[in-house]
RORO-569876 format. One record per residue (C-alpha): x, y, z; residue in three letters. Coordinates in steps of 0.02 Angstrom, whole numbers, padded with zeros to 5 digits, always signed. Layout:
N
XYZAla
...
//
This chain:
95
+03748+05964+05383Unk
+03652+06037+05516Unk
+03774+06094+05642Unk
+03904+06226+05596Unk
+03943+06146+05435Unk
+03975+05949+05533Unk
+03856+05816+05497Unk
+03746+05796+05680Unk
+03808+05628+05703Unk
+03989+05673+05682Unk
+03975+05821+05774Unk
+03895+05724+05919Unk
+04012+05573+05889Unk
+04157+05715+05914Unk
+04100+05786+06064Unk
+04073+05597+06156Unk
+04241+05567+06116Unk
+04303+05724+06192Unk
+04206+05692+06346Unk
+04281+05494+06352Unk
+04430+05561+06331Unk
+04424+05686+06492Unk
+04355+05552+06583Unk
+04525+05433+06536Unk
+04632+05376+06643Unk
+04750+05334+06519Unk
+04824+05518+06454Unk
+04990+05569+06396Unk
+05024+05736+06455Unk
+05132+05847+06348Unk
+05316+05859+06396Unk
+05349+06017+06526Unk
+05524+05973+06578Unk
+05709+06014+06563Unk
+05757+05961+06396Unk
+05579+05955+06296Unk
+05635+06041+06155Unk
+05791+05908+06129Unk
+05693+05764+06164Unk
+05555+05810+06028Unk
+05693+05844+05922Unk
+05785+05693+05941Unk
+05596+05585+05910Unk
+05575+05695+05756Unk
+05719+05649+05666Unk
+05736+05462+05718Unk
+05558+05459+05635Unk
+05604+05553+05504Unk
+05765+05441+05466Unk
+05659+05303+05499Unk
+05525+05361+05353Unk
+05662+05409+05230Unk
+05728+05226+05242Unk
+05891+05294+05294Unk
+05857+05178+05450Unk
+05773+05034+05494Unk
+05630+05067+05625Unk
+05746+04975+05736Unk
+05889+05075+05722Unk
+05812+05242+05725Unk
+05727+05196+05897Unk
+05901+05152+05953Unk
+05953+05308+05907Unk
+05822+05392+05965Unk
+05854+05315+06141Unk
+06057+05340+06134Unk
+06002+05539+06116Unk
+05864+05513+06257Unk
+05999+05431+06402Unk
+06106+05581+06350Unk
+06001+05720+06368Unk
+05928+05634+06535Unk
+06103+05623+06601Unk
+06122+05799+06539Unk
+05995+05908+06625Unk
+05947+05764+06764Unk
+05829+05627+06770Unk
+05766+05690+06948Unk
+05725+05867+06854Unk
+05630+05777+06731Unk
+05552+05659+06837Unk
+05505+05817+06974Unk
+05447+05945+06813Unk
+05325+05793+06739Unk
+05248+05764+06903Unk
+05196+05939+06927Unk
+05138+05936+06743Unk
+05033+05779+06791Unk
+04961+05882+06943Unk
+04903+06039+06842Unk
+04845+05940+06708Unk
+04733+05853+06854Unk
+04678+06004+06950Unk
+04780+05974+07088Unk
+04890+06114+07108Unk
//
């Protein structure tokens, strides 16, 4: 343990995987659009049904996605689809 309490190959094993990951074109940005807070909330208790056994992993996706289409048709799938781009575009450096 030779750097800040982290074993040196850890550490530098930590900070190559933080630079692979900037360099990724493959990144899931968090949600900034209408409706964020519903749709987490809607994931968070499929999963949690889904982990209690109170429904299969099946059913609790279908679930899941029944609350998705609703909220979507709620606050507009051309707000969400508009908001996410611009979240794409900070996250990228472009605006």
């Amino acid at each position: 343990m030779d750097c800040n309490g982290w074993d040196a190959q850890v550490a530098q094993e930590y900070v190559d995987t933080l630079a692979e990951m900037e360099e990724s074109t493959n990144r899931v940005f968090p949600l900034r659009v209408p409706g964020t807070f519903e749709f987490n909330s809607a994931l968070a208790t499929g999963t949690a049904k889904a982990l209690a056994g109170q429904l299969s992993p099946q059913e609790a996706l279908d679930e899941v996605a029944a609350e998705w289409t609703a909220i979507l048709e709620r606050v507009g799938a051309d707000n969400v689809r508009d908001a996410y781009a611009v979240g794409v575009a900070m996250e990228d450096n472009e605006l």
